[in-house]
N, C-alpha and C positions, 0 to 999 in steps of 0.2 A: 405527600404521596407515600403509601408506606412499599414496604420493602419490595412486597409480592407484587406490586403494581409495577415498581419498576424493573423488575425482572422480564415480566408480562409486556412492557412498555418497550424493552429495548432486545431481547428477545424475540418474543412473537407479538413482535409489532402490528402484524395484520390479521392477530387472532381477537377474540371476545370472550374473553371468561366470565363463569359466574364467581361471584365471594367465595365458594366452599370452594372452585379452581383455583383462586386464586391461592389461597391458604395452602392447599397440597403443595404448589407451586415452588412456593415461599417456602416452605419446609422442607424440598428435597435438596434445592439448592445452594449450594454457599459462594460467598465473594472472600477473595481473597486477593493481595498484592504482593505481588516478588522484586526482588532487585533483580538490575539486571547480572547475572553470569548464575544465577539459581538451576540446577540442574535439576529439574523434574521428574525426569524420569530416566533409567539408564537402562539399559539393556542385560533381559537377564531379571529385569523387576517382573513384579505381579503387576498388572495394569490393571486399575478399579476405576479410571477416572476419566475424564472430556470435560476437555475445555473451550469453555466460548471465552472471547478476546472482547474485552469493553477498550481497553485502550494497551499500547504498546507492542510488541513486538515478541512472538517465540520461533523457535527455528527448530523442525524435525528434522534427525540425520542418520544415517548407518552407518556403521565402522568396519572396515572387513578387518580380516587376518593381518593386513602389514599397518593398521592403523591407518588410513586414508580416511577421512571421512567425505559422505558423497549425502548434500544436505538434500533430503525429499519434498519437503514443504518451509512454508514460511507462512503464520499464520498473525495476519496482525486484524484491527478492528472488524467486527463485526462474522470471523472466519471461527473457525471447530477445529481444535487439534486432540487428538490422539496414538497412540499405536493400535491404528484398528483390527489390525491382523488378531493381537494380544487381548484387548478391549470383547471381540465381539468372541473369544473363543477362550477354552483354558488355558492353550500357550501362554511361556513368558514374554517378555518384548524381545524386538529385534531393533528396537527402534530407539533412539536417544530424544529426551525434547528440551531441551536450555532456553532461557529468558535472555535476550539479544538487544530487548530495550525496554528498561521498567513496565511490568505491564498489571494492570488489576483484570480478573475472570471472574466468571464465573463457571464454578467447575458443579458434575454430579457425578455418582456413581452409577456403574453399570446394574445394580440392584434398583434405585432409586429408579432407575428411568424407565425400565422394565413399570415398576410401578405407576409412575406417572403413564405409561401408555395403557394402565389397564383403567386408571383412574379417570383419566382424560384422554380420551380417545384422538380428538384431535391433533394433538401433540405428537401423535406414533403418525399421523399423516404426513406431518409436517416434517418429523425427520427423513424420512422415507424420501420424498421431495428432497431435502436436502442432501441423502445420500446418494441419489439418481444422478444430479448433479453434481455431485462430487466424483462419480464413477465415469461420468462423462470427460469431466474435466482433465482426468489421469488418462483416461483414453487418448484422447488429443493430447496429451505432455508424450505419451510415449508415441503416437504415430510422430510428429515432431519430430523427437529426438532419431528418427527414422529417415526422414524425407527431407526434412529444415535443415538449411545451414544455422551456423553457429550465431550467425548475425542476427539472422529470421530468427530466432529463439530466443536471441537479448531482445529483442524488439519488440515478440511475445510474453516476455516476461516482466517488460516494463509495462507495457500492456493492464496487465495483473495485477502487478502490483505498484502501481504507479507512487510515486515520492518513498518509497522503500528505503534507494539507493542511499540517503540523508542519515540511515540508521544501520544499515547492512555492512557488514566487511566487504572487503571484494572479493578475500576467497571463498567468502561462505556463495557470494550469488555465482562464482566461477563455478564453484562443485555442483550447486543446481543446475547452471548449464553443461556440465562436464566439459569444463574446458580448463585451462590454466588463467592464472589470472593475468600473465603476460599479453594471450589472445583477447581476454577481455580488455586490459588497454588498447589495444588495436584495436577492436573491432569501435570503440567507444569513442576512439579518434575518427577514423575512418565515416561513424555517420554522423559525428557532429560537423564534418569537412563539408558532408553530402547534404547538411540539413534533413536530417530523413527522420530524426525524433523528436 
């Protein structure tokens, strides 16, 4: 299978391309592998880049003023991470993204993709789709973080990210829920007592 197939294969797994798709395909994209604690991106960078997860584990985060960090995403198989604030505009990032558990991607540029959506039309459908749901997705994390207790959140958030826990710190999933990681032992005692996960 060559390269641009399995791009196409693991990727846009429920598209059809022709050869000459496939070939642009293959050409904008590249694969690469990080160790884990690789800092990708920092804040303050130029953002060119998105990443699709073939395997492993990345963690997006914010840092204010007294250094807290409050992680926003966790992007493991088959998920898209970027600083899209940064990514879809001139700003610089706001955003951090680090490697949390070896992971190989494949990444493209904000140039690149442009291109690919004029070249292959379907592809710009397809992120579109992707990013509806993605906007959806943050929609429901913030009504949540609104209405859900802390518990209802951990519960939602295993939900999502189901066997994560095996690879995550506890304070990095604390800071996605905004809680401490002391709450989170309790709250993890508490429904293993209940049976409730």
């Amino acid at each position: 299978m060559s390269s641009g197939n399995s791009i196409s294969k693991e990727i846009f797994r429920n598209l059809s391309f022709s050869k000459e798709e496939l070939e642009i395909i293959n050409a904008v994209f590249f694969k690469e592998t990080f160790c884990k604690g690789t800092q990708l991106l920092k804040s303050g960078d130029y953002v060119d880049k998105q990443y699709y997860i073939i395997e492993g584990c990345l963690r997006s985060y914010y840092t204010n003023s007294q250094g807290r960090d409050y992680t926003v995403q966790f992007a493991v198989k088959d998920w898209w991470m970027s600083d899209y604030t940064a990514f879809f505009s001139p700003s610089k990032a706001i955003m951090n993204i680090e490697v949390i558990q070896k992971a190989t991607v494949y990444g493209i540029t904000h140039k690149h993709k442009e291109y690919l959506y004029h070249k292959v039309p379907q592809i710009e459908s397809f992120f579109r789709k992707k990013l509806e749901r993605a906007f959806a997705a943050f929609q429901k994390r913030i009504l949540s973080e609104l209405s859900l207790t802390a518990s209802e959140r951990y519960i939602n958030f295993i939900k999502a990210y189901p066997n994560i826990e095996k690879t995550v710190k506890n304070y990095h999933i604390a800071s996605y829920l905004g809680i401490t990681t002391e709450s989170l032992s309790r709250i993890r005692k508490e429904l293993s007592n209940n049976y409730i996960y």
